[in-house]
C-alpha positions in Angstrom: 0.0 0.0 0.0 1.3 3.5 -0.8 0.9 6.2 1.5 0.0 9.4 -0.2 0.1 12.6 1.5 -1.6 15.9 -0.2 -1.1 19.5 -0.5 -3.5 21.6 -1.2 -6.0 19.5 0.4 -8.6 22.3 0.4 -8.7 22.8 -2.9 -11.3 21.7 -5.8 -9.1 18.9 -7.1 -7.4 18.4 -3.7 -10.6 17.4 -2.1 -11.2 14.9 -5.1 -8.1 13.4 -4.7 -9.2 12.3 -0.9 -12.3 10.7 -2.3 -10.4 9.0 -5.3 -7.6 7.6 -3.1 -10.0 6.2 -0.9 -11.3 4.4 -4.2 -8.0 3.6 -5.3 -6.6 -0.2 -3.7 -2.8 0.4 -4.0 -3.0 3.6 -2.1 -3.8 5.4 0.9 -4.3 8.8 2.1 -1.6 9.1 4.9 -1.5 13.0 5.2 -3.0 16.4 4.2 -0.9 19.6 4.4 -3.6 22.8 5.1 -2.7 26.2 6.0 -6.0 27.2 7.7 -8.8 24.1 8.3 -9.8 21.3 6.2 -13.4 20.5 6.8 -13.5 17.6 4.4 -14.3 14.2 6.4 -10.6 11.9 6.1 -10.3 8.4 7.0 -9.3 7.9 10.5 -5.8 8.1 11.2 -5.1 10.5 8.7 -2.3 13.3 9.9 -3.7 16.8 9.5 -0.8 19.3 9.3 1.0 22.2 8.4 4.5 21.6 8.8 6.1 20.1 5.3 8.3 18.1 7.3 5.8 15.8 9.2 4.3 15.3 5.7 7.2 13.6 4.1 7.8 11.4 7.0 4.1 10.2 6.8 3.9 9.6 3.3 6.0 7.6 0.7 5.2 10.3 -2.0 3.0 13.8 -2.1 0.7 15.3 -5.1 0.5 18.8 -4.8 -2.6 20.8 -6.3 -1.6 23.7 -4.2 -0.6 27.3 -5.0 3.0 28.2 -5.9 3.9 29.3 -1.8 2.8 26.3 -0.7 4.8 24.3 -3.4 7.3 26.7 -2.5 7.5 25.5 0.6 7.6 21.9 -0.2 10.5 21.9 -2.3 12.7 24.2 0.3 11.8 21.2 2.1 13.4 19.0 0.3 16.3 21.3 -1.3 17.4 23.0 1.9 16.1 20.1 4.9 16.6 17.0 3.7 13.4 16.0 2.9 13.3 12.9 0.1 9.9 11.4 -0.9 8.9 11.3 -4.6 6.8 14.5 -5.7 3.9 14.3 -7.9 3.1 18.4 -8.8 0.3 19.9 -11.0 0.6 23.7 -9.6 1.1 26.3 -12.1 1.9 29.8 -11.8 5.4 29.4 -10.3 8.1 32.7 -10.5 11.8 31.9 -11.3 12.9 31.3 -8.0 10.0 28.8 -7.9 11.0 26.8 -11.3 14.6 26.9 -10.0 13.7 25.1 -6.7 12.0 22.9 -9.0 14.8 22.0 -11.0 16.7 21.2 -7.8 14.7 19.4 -5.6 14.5 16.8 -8.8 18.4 16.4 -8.3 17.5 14.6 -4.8 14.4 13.3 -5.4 12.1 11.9 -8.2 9.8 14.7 -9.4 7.0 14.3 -11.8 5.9 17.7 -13.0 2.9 18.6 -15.3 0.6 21.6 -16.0 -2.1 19.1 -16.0 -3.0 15.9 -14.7 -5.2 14.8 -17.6 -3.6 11.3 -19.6 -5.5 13.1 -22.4 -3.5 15.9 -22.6 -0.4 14.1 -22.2 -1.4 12.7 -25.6 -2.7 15.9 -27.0 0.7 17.3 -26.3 2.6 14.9 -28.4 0.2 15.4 -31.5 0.8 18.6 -31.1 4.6 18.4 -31.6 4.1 16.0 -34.5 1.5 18.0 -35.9 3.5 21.6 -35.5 7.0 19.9 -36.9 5.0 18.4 -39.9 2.9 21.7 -40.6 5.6 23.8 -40.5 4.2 26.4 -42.3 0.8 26.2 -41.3 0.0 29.0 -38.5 -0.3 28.2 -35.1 -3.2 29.3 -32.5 -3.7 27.8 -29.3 -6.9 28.7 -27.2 -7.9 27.5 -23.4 -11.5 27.9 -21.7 -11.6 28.0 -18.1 -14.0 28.5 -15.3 -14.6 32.4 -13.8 -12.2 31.4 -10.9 -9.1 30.5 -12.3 -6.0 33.0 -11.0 -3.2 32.7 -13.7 -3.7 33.3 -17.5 -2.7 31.8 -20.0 -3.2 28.3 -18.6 -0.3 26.4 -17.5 -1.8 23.7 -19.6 -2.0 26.0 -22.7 1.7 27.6 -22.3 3.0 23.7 -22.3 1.1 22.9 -25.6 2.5 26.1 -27.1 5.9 25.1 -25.8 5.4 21.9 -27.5 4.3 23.5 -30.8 7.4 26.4 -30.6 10.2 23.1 -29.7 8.8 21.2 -32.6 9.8 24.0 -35.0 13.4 25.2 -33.5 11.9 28.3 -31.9 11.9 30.1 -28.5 7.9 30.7 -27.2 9.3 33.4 -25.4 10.2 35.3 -28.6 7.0 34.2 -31.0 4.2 34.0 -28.1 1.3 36.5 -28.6 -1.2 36.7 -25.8 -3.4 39.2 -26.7 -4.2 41.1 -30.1 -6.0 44.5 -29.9 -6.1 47.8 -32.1 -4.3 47.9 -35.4 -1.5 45.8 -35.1 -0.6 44.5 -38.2 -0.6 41.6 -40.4 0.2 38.1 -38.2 3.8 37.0 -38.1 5.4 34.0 -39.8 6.5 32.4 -36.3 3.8 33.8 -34.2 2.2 31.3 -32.0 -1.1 33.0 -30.3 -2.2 31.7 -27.0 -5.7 33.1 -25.9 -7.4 32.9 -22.6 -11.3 32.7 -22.3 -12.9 32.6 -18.7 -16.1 32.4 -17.6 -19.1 30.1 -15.9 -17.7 26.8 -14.8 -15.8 25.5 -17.5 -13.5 22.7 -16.1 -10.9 23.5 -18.9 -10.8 23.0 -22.7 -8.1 24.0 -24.9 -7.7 23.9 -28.6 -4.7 24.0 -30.9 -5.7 25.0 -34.1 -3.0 24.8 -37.5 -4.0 26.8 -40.2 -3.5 26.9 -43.9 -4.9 28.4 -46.9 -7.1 26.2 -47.9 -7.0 23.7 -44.9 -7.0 23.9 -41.4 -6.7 21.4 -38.7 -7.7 21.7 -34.9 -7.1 19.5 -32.1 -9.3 19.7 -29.2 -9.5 18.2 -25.5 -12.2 19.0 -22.9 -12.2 18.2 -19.4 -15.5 17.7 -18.3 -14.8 16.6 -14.6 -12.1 17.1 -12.1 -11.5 14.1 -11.3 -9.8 13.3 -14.6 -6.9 15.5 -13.0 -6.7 13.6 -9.6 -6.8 10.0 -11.1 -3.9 11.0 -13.6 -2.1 12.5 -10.2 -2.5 9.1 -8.6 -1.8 7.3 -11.7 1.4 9.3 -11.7 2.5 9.1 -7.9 1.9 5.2 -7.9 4.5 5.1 -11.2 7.1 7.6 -9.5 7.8 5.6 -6.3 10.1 3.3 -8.3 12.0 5.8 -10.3 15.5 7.6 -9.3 15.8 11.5 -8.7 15.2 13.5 -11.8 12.5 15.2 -13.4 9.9 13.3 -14.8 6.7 14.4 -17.4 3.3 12.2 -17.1 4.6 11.2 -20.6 7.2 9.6 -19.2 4.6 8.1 -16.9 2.6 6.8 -20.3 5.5 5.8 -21.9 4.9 8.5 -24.4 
């Protein structure tokens, strides 16, 4: 039996991931890490805290659906205290410093990171590199839908397809993204890749990466339609990481993709 422990217990997909590992027979949930109070009913013995530390020494590995100061805190955990159980993380919106404790806390310990949880989009991600290298001249938009509540725009999930579409052609996203068009700004780019944020009701998230051609066009869609697709692919993930060595891992890696 693995012993999971949880941050970001509070949260929409953290409180799915209590119900789903309580579905799940290889797993368990050991531990949730909460800031304030979790009101969420957790099977007995369950350690409720908010010290990083007692969490690793709970759990054999931790999925985080937090925010980027709590995942913050995890990793200085393991970078700077010694922690060393596998990490499973799906937050987005991390700074520099953030992406560089990311980077080094996968030189200790195994660490499988991905914008989003969905197997779906794993795959989606990989046509889209196949699609972008082999339509090289076909224009590239990429378009996410999200509920009225979601904090960071563009999508995590929508700046990683992008990043898949900009690697398959040599170029840096940095340099060719466009995230908003407004006024007159002239005629689109050759390398341009457009990434464009809708928001609004409670769209669980659907993104869109669309190549177009004269003549032609081809889109590739995937739709979420609950959350629990993201906590069963975290789960999936966590119960694949266990038995891999310190590095940083993709949930392609975890599909074999």
């Amino acid at each position: 039996m693995i012993n999971v422990g949880i941050v970001g217990s509070t949260g929409r997909v953290g409180s799915l991931l209590i119900d789903d590992l309580g579905l799940d027979e290889e797993t368990r949930l050991s531990a949730c890490h909460v800031f304030d109070e979790l009101t969420k009913p957790v099977p007995e013995g369950t350690v409720i805290t908010n010290d990083m530390k007692t969490l690793l020494e709970v759990s054999d590995v931790i999925i985080d659906f937090s925010a980027p100061v709590a995942t913050e805190a995890l990793l200085t955990e393991i970078v700077e205290n010694g922690g060393n159980k596998p990490l499973v993380i799906a937050t987005t919106g991390f700074n520099k410093h953030q992406q560089n404790l990311l980077l080094e806390a996968s030189k200790k310990v195994p660490v499988l990171y991905a914008t989003n949880m969905s197997l779906g989009v794993a795959v989606l991600n990989k046509l889209v590199s196949l699609a972008s290298k082999a339509l090289r001249d076909f224009d590239c938009e990429v378009v996410e839908q999200h509920h009225r509540y979601k904090i960071d725009s563009p999508s995590g999930t929508a700046l990683t397809l992008a990043e898949h579409a900009a690697k398959a052609r040599d170029l840096d996203l940095d340099a060719v993204r466009i995230s908003g068009r407004d006024g007159e700004i002239g005629a689109r780019t050759k390398d341009e890749i457009g990434v464009m944020s809708l928001r609004g009701g409670d769209i669980v998230g659907r993104h869109t990466v669309g190549l177009y051609n004269d003549g032609e066009f081809i889109e590739l869609h995937h739709t979420a339609t609950s959350r629990n697709t993201f906590s069963r692919g975290a789960i999936k993930s966590a119960k694949w990481l266990v038995n891999q060595e310190a590095g940083l891992y993709s949930i392609n890696d975890c599909l074999g993709l």
